[in-house]
N, C-alpha and C positions, 0 to 999 in steps of 0.2 A: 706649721702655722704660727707657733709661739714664738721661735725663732725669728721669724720675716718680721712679727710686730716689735722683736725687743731689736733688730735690727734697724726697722724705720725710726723707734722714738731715739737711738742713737745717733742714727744719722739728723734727727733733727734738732737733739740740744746739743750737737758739737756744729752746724750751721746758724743755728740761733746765740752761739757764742762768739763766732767770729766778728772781727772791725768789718765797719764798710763804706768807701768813702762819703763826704761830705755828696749833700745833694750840689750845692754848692762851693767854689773852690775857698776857703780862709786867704784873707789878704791879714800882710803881715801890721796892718792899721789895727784888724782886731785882737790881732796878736800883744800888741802892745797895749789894748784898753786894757786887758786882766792886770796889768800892771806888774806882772810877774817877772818880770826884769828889773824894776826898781826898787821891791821888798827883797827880794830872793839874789842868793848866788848861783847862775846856775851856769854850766858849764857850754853844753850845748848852742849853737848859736841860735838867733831866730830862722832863718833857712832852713836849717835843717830841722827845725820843729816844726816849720811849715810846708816841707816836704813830706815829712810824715804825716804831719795831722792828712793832708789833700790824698796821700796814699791810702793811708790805713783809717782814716776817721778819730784815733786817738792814739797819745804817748802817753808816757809814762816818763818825766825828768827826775833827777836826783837834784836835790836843793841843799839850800844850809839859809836857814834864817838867824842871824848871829851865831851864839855856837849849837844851835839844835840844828841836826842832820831830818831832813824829809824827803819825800815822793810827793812828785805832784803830777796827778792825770790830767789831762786836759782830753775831753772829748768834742767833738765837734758834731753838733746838733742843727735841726734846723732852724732851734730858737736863738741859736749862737753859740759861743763856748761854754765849756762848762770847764769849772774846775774842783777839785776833791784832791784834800791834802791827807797824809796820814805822816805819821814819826819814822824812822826806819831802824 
């Protein structure tokens, strides 16, 4: 019995951690409101962030703001994007 429930709460925070896509699809319009193309270098093109985001619900880009190196997530919500930067 202890087994089955340390198995279910398993199976339920590795489902409750996965991406899932957007309710609705990201057009690359909002893509460009976060303005993360005009502050940031980022390698990646918008396509292909936009493929992902509509696939998975969120990325993860490598940045460079002058000479500081970043990550920047971008999640897709139903309130719109979201973004969270950290240092790398």
């Amino acid at each position: 019995m202890r087994k089955g429930v340390l198995a279910l709460l398993c199976f339920l925070m590795l489902f409750a951690g996965c991406s899932l896509p957007p309710e609705r699809p990201v057009t690359k319009d909002e893509l460009y409101k976060t303005g993360i193309y005009n502050y940031y270098t980022i390698k990646e093109s918008p396509e292909s962030v936009l493929a992902a985001l509509n696939r998975e619900g969120e990325v993860v880009l490598e940045g460079q703001y002058k000479d500081r190196l970043i990550y920047i997530k971008i999640l897709a919500t139903s309130q719109g994007l979201q973004l969270h930067f950290s240092d790398r």
